[in-house]
C-alpha positions in Angstrom: 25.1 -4.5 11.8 24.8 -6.0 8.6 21.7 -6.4 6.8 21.1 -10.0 7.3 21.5 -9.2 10.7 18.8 -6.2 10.6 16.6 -8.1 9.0 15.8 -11.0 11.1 15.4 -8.5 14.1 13.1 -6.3 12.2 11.2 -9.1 11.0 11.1 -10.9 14.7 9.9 -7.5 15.8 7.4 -7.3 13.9 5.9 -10.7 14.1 5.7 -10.7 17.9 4.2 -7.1 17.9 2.1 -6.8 14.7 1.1 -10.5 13.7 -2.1 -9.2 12.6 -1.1 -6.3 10.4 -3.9 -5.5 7.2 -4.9 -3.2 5.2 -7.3 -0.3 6.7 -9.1 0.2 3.1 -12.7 -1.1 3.4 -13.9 -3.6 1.6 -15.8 -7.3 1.3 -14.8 -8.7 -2.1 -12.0 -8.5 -4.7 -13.8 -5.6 -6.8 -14.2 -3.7 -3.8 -10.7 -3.7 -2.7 -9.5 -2.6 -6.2 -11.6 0.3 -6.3 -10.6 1.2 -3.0 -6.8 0.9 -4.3 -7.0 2.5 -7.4 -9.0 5.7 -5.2 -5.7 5.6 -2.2 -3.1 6.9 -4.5 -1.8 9.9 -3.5 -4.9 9.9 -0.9 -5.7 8.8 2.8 -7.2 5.5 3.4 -9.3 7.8 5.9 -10.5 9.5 3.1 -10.7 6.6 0.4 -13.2 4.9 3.2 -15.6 7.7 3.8 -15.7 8.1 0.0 -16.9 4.4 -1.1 -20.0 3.4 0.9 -22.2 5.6 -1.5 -20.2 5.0 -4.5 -20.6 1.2 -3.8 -23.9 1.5 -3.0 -24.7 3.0 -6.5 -22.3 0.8 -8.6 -21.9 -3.2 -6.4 -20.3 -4.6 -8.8 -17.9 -3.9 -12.1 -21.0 -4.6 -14.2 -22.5 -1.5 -12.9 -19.6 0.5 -12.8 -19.1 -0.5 -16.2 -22.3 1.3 -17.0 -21.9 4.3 -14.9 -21.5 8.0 -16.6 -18.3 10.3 -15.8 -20.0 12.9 -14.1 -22.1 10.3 -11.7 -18.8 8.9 -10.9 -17.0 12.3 -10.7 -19.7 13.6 -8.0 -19.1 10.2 -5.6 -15.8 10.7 -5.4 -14.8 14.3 -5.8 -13.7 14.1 -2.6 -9.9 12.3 -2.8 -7.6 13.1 -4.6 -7.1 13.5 -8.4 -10.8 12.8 -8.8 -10.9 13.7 -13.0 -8.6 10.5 -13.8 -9.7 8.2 -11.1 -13.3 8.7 -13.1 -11.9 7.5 -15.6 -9.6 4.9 -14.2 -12.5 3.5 -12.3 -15.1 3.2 -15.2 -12.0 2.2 -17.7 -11.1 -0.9 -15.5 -14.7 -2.1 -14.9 -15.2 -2.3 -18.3 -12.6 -4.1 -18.8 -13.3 -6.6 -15.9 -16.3 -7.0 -17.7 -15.2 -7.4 -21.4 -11.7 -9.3 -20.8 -12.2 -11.2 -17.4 -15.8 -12.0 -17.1 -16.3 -9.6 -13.9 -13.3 -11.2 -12.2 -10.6 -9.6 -10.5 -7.4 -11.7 -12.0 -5.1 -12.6 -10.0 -2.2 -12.6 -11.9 0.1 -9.5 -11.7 0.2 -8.9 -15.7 -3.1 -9.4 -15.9 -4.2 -6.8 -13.1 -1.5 -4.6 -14.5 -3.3 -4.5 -17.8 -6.5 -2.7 -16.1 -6.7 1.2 -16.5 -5.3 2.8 -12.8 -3.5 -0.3 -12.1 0.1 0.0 -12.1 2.7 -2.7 -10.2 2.2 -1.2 -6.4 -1.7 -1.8 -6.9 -1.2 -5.2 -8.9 0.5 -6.6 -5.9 -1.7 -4.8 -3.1 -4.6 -7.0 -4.7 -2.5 -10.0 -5.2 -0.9 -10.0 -2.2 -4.1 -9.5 0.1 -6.6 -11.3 -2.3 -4.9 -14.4 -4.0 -1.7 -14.7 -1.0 0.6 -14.1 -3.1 4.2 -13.6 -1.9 4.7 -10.2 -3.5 5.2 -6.9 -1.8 3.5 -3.6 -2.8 5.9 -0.7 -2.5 4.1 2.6 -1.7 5.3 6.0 -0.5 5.8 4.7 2.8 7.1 1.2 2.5 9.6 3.5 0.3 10.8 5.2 2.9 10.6 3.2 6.1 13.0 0.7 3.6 15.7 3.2 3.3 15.5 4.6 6.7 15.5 1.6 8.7 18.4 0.2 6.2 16.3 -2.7 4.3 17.4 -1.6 1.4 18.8 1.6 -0.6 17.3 1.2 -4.1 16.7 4.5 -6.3 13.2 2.7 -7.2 10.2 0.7 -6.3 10.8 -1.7 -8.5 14.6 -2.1 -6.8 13.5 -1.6 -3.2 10.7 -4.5 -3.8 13.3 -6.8 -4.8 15.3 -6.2 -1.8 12.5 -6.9 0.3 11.6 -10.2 -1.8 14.7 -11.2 -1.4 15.3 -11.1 2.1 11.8 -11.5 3.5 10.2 -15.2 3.3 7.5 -15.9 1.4 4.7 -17.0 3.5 5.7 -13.1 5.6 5.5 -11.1 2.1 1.4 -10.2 2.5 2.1 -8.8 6.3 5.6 -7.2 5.5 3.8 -5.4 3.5 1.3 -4.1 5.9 4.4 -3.8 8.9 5.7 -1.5 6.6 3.0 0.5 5.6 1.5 0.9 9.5 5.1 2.1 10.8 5.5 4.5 8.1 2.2 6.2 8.6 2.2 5.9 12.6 5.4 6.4 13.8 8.5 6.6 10.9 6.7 9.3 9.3 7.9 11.2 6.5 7.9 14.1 8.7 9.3 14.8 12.5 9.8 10.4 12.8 8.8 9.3 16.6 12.2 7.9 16.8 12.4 8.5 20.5 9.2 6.2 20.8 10.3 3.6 18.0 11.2 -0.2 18.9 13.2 -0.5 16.1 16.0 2.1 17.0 18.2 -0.9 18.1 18.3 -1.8 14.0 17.8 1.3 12.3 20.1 2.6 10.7 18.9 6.3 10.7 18.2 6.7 14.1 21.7 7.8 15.2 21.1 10.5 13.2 17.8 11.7 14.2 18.7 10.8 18.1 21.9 13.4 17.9 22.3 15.8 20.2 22.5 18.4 16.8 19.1 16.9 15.5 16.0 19.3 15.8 14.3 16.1 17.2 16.8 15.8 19.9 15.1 16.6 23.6 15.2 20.3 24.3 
């Protein structure tokens, strides 16, 4: 199968069978989400939700936050991951919100970019499910699903995002996204991949391998 070919299946798939995919970060405005980003790398959105009611609570808005002290910070979100620099992350891009974008989330991709925490795969998280833009954020798992399934087999995001951009229609880029993401973490996962429960073995162009009779996921 070529990969036009994969593609438009994978893509048909997932449009009759996820047409509503979205982020599971919590969140009601632009500031929120961005936070919530900036708090999900290398961390569970499970985690990353649990953590910001109180921390939102305390600081509502990047005017607050902008305000806040390190350790106040530190001890609201000590929980996820790599709390030390997300402090500082979080209190360095509110400040600049503040100073440089009158409060604002931008919504251009340089512009977001330019915030402290925010590097291209959170730039296009927020522009993507904020502004609509037809970008796509290339995480851990969109990473991996990309090469396994055989969307594309670039040695980096940046690669692999172009792949994707270039094969996936604009007005689909926000919910590829999202497809992506979900089957990664639910059932392509990095570990022990449900392939014997997947709907996209038909396409795949790993799932020979992990459906061989010499495969440790093979029935017993």
């Amino acid at each position: 199968m070529n990969r036009k070919d994969r593609y438009f299946h994978i893509i048909k798939y997932f449009q009759e069978n996820m047409p509503l995919a979205e982020t599971e970060l919590h969140y009601q405005n632009p500031y929120q989400l961005l936070v919530a980003v900036i708090l999900s790398a290398q961390c569970t959105d499970r985690r990353v939700n649990a953590t910001v009611p109180p921390l939102f609570q305390r600081y509502p808005d990047p005017q607050s936050l902008a305000q806040a002290s390190s350790q106040d910070v530190y001890q609201l979100i000590k929980s996820v991951s790599y709390p030390n620099s997300k402090t500082s992350h979080l209190i360095g891009m509110a400040q600049k919100l503040v100073k440089d974008f009158g409060g604002e989330v931008p919504s251009d991709i340089d512009d977001l970019m330019s915030l402290p925490g925010v590097g291209r795969k959170t730039a296009n998280v927020i522009a993507s499910i904020i502004y609509d833009k037809p970008v796509i954020a290339v995480d851990t798992h969109v990473f991996r699903v990309a090469h396994r399934i055989g969307l594309s087999n670039g040695k980096t995001p940046a690669a692999v995002e172009k792949d994707l951009e270039r094969h996936i229609p604009e007005e689909l880029r926000a919910r590829s996204h999202h497809w992506l993401i979900l089957h990664g973490r639910y059932v392509c996962t990095a570990r022990n991949p449900k392939c014997y429960d997947c709907a996209l073995t038909n396409w795949c162009s790993s799932a020979a391998i992990f459906l061989s009779a010499s495969s440790p996921l093979a029935p017993k």
